[in-house]
C-alpha positions as CSV (number, residue, x, y, z in Angstrom):
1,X,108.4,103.9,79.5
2,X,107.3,101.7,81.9
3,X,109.3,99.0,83.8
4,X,108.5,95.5,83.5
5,X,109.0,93.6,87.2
6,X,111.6,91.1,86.4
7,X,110.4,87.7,88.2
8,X,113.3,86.4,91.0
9,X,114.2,82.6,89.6
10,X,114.3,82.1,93.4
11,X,111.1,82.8,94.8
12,X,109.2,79.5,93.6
13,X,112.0,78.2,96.2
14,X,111.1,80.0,99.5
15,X,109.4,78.9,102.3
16,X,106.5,80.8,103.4
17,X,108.4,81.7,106.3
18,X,110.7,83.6,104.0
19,X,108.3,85.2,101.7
20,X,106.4,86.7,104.4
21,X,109.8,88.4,105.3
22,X,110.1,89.2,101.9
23,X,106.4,90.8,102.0
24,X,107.0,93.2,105.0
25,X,110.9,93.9,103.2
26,X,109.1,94.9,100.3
27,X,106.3,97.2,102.4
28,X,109.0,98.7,104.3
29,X,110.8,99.9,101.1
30,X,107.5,101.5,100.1
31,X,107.3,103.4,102.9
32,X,111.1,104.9,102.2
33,X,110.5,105.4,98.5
34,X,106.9,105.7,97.6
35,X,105.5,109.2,97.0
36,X,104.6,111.2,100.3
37,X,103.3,114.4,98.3
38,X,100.6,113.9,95.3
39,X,100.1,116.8,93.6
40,X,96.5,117.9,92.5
41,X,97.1,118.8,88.9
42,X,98.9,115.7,87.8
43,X,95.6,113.8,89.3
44,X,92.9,114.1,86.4
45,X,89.2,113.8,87.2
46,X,87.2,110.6,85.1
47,X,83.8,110.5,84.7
48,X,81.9,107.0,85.8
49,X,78.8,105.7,87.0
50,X,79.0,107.2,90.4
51,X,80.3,110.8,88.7
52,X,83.1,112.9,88.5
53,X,85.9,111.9,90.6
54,X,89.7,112.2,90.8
55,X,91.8,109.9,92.7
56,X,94.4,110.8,95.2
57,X,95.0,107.8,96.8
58,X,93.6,104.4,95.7
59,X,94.0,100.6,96.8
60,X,95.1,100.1,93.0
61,X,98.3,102.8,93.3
62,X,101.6,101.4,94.2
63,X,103.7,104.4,93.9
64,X,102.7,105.9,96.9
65,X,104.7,105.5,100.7
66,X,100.6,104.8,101.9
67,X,98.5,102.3,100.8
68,X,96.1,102.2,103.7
69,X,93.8,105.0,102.5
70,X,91.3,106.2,99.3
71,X,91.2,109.6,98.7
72,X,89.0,111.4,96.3
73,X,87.4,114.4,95.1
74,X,83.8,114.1,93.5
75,X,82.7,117.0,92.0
76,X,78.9,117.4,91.6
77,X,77.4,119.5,88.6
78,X,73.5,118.3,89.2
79,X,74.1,115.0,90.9
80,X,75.7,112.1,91.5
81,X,75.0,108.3,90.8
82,X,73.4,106.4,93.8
83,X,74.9,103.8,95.1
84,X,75.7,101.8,98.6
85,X,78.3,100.6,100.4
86,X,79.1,99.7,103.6
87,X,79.9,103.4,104.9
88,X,82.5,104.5,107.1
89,X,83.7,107.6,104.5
90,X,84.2,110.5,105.5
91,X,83.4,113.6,103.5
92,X,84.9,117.3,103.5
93,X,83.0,119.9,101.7
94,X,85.6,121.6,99.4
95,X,82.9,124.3,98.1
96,X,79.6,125.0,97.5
97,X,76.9,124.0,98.7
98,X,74.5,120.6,98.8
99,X,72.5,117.8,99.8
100,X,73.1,114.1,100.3
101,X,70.3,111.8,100.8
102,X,70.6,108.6,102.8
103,X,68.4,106.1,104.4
104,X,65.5,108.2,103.5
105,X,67.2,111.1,105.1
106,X,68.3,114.2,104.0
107,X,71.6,116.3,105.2
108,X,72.2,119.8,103.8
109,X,75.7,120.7,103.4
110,X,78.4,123.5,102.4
111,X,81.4,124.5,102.2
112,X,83.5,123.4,105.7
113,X,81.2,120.5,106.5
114,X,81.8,117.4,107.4
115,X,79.7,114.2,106.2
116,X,79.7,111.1,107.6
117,X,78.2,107.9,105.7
118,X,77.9,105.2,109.2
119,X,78.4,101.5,109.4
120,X,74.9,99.9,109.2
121,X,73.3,96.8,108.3
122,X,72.8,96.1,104.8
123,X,74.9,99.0,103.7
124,X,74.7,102.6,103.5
125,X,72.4,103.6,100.4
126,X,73.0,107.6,99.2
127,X,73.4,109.9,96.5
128,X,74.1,113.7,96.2
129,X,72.9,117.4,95.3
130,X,74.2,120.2,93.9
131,X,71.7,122.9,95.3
132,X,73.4,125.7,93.4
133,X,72.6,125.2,89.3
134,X,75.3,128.1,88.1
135,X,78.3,126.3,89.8
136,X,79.6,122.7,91.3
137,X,79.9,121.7,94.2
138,X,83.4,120.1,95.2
139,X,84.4,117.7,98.1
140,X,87.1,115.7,98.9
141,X,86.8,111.8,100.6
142,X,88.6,109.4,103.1
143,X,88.1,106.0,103.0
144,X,90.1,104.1,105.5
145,X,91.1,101.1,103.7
146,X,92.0,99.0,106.3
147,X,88.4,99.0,108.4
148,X,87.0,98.6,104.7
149,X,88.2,95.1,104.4
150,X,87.2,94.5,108.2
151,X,83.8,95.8,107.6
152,X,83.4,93.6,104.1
153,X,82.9,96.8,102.3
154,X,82.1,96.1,98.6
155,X,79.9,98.6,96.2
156,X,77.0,98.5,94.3
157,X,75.7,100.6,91.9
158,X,72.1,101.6,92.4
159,X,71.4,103.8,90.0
160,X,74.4,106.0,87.1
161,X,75.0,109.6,87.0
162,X,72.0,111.3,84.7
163,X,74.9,113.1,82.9
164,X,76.3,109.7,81.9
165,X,73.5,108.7,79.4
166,X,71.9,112.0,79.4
167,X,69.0,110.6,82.0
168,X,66.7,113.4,84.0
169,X,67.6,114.8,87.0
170,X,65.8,113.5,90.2
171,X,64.9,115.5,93.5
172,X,65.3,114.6,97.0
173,X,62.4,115.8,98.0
174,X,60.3,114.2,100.3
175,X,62.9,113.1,102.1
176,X,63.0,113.3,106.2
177,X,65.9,116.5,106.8
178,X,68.3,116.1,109.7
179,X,69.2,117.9,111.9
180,X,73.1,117.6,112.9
181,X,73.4,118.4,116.9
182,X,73.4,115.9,118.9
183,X,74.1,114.9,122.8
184,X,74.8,111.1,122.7
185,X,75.1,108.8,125.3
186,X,78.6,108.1,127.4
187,X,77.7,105.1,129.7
188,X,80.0,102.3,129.3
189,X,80.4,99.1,131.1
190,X,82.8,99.3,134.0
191,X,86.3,98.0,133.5
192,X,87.9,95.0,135.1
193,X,91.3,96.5,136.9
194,X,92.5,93.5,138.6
195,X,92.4,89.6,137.5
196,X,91.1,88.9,140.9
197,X,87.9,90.4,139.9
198,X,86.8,88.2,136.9
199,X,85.1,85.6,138.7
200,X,82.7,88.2,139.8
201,X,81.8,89.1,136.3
202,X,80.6,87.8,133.4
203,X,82.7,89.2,130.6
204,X,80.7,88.0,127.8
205,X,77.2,90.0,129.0
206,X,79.7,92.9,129.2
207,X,80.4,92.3,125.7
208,X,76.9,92.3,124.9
209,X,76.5,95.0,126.9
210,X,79.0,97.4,125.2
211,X,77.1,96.1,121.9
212,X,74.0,97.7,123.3
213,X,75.6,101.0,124.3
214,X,77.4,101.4,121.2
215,X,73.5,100.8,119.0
216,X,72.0,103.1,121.7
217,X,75.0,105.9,120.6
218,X,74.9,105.4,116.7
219,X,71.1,105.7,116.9
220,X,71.5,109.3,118.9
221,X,74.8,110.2,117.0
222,X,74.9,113.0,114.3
223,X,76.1,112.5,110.6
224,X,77.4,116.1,110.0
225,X,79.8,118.6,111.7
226,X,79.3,122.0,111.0
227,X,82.5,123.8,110.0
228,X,81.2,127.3,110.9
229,X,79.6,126.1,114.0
230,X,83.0,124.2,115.6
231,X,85.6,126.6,118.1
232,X,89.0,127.2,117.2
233,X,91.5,125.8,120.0
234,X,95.5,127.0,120.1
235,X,97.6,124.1,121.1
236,X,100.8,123.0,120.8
237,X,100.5,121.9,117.1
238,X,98.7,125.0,116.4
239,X,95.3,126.4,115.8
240,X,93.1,123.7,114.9
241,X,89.2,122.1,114.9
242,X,88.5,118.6,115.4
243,X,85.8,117.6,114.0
244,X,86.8,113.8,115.2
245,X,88.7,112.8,118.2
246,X,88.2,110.2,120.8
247,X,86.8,112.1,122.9
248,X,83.6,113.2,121.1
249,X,81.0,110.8,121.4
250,X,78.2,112.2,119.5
251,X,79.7,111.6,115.7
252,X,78.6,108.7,114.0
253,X,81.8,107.2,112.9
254,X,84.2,107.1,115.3
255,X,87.4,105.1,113.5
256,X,89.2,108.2,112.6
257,X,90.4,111.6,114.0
258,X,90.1,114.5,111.7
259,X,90.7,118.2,112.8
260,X,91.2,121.5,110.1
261,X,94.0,123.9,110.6
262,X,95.2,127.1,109.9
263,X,98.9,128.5,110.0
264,X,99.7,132.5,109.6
265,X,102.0,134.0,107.0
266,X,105.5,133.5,108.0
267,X,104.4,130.8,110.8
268,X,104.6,127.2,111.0
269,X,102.8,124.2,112.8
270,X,104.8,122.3,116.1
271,X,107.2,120.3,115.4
272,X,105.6,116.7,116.1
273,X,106.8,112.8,116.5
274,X,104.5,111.1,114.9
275,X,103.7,107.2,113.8
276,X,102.7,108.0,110.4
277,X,99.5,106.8,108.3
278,X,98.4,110.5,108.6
279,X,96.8,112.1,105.5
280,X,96.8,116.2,104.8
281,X,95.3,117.8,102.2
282,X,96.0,121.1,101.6
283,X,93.2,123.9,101.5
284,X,94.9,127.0,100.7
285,X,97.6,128.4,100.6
286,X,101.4,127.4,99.7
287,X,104.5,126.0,102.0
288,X,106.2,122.7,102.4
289,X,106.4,120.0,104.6
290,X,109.4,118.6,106.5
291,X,109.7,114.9,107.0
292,X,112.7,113.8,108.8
293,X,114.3,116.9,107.3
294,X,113.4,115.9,104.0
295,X,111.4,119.3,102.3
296,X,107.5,118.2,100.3
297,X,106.4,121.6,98.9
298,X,102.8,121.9,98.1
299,X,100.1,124.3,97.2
300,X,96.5,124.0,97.7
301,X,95.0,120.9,96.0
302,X,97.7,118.9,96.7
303,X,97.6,115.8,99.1
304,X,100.6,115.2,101.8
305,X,101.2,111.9,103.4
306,X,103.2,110.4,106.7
307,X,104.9,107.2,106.0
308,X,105.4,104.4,109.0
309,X,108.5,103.6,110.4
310,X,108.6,101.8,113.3
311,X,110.3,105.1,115.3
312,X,107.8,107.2,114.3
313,X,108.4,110.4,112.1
314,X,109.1,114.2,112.7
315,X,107.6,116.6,110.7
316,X,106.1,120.0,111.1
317,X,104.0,122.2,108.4
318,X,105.9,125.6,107.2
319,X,103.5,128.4,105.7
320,X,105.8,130.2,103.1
321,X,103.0,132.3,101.0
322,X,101.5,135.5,101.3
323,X,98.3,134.2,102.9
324,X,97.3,131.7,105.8
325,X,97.5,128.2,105.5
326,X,94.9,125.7,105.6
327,X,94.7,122.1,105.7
328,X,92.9,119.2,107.0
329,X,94.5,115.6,108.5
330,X,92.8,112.6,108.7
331,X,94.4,109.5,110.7
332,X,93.3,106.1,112.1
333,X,91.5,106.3,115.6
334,X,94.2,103.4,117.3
335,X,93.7,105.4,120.9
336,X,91.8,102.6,122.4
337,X,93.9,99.9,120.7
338,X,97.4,100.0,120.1
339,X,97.5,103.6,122.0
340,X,98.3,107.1,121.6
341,X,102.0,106.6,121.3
342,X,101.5,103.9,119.2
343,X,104.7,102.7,120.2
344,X,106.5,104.9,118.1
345,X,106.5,108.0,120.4
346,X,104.0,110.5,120.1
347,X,105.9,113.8,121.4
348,X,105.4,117.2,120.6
349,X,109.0,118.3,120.1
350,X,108.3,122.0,119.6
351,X,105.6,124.4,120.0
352,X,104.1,126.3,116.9
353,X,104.9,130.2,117.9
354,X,101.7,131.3,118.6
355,X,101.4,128.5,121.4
356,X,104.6,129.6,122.5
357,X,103.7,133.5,122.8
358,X,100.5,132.5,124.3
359,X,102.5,130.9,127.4
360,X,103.2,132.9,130.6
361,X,107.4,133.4,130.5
């Protein structure tokens, strides 16, 4: 059954002082009650315009802890819809293999990769391939709700889904291929350390200047990471990929850190401090998650999520199956904003073991 909100007789008498403490009252209860593990299977896949897509996370939900994020999976039997939005998506290739077509480019994807649809002027236009006919292809998609509205994100539909009305197939062919190497550029306008220096320097040509370097970047800046093709590093966290982090400056969208991971039987991640907003989905494999002691168990399909408190969280990843663990995060790039720590205290509380074995005693 489903409740009906009962309306408070009182709040027609608030000021707006006191319903904006009611807003961020109610946000922080969210974060203590709303879901922080979705399960795959109880997430059904809908067919629309665009194609066949199951939601995870969506700006329309409100019984999850996060509502910052959309998270989908498309799966892709021919093709998809075309259609254009302002990019900034970021796309993980669950399986299979493809194509996706944008700008009058073409990228070639499978299974591992990573796609990135940039920020550009009057939208990013694309639409996607299945190149192999006896199976899908599946991947999973991050939208970053927040730099959505900031951007003034909004979709169009160009063109449906053949299957929808039982329309013919198209080819991308013709199309321009990319390659998805790239060495892009790492000037930036020097820094102003001291207030005594600003009437030396115009700080609004340094703006414009910055504007330059970024265009010069994004022009020179790949829209695919190659799974296969990235090293594996062992850290303190564990053994992990990034495909984007602030310090890579070749990736065309650079407002979110993403890395892959892997934990052995019987093993476990670090044990971190962490501000929260983080999204995991789970690969393969089976284990649970420990949120301020609090046990999510998942299996792979399933979507795990860190709320925000204003101390941070502390959680690690705990591989209890009879094969490795994989999974894949994606948080908000705040490095260069409100900072690494993020004021909540970023600290890695406990090595993984492997880290640990690695060290000189």
């Amino acid at each position: 059954m489903e409740r009906e909100r009962v309306k408070d007789p009182d709040a027609d008498q608030l000021s707006d002082y006191d319903k904006t403490i009611r807003h961020y009252q109610e946000w922080a209860e969210r974060q203590k009650n709303g879901k922080l593990l979705i399960r795959g299977d109880e997430r059904q896949f809908q067919t629309s315009r665009q194609g066949i897509i199951k939601y995870y996370l969506n700006a329309l939900f409100t019984d999850t802890a996060l509502s910052s994020w959309g998270v989908f999976e498309h799966l892709i039997k021919r093709q998809s819809g075309r259609h254009r939005h302002q990019g900034g998506i970021i796309i993980y290739v669950l399986e299979g293999h493809g194509m996706t077509e944008t700008v009058g480019e073409v990228l070639e994807w499978q299974a591992g990769d990573l796609l990135l649809l940039p920020v550009q002027p009057g939208g990013c236009t694309h639409q996607h391939w299945n190149k192999d006919a006896s199976k899908g292809c599946r991947w999973v998609a991050f939208r970053d709700l927040l730099v959505a509205r900031y951007i003034a994100n909004a979709i169009d539909q160009v063109s449906e889904m053949p299957d929808m009305r039982g329309g013919a197939s198209t080819s991308p062919e013709g199309y321009r291929r990319r390659e998805w190497k790239a060495t892009a550029s790492v000037e930036q306008p020097p820094l102003v350390a001291n207030p005594d220096e600003l009437s030396e320097v115009n700080l609004f040509d340094r703006l414009l200047a910055m504007r330059d370097l970024q265009r010069k970047r994004l022009s020179q800046a790949t829209w695919l990471i190659r799974g296969d093709e990235l090293p594996w590093e062992l850290n303190a966290h564990g053994k992990m990929q990034w495909y984007l982090h602030p310090s890579l400056a070749y990736t065309a969208v650079q407002t979110q850190l993403f890395y892959r991971q892997e934990i052995p039987v019987g093993s476990r991640s670090g044990v971190q401090r962490h501000g929260g907003d983080a999204v995991f989905y789970m690969l393969e494999g089976e284990g649970y998650t420990e949120v301020d002691g609090v046990r999510h168990v998942w299996k792979a399909g399933d979507v795990m999520t860190l709320p925000v408190f204003a101390d941070g969280v502390v959680y690690r990843h705990i591989n209890t199956g009879a094969k490795p663990v994989r999974l894949i995060c994606i948080e908000r790039n705040l490095v260069h904003t409100v900072g690494v720590d993020r004021q909540s205290g970023f600290e890695q509380l406990q090595p993984c073991p492997e880290y640990r074995q690695s060290r000189p005693s």
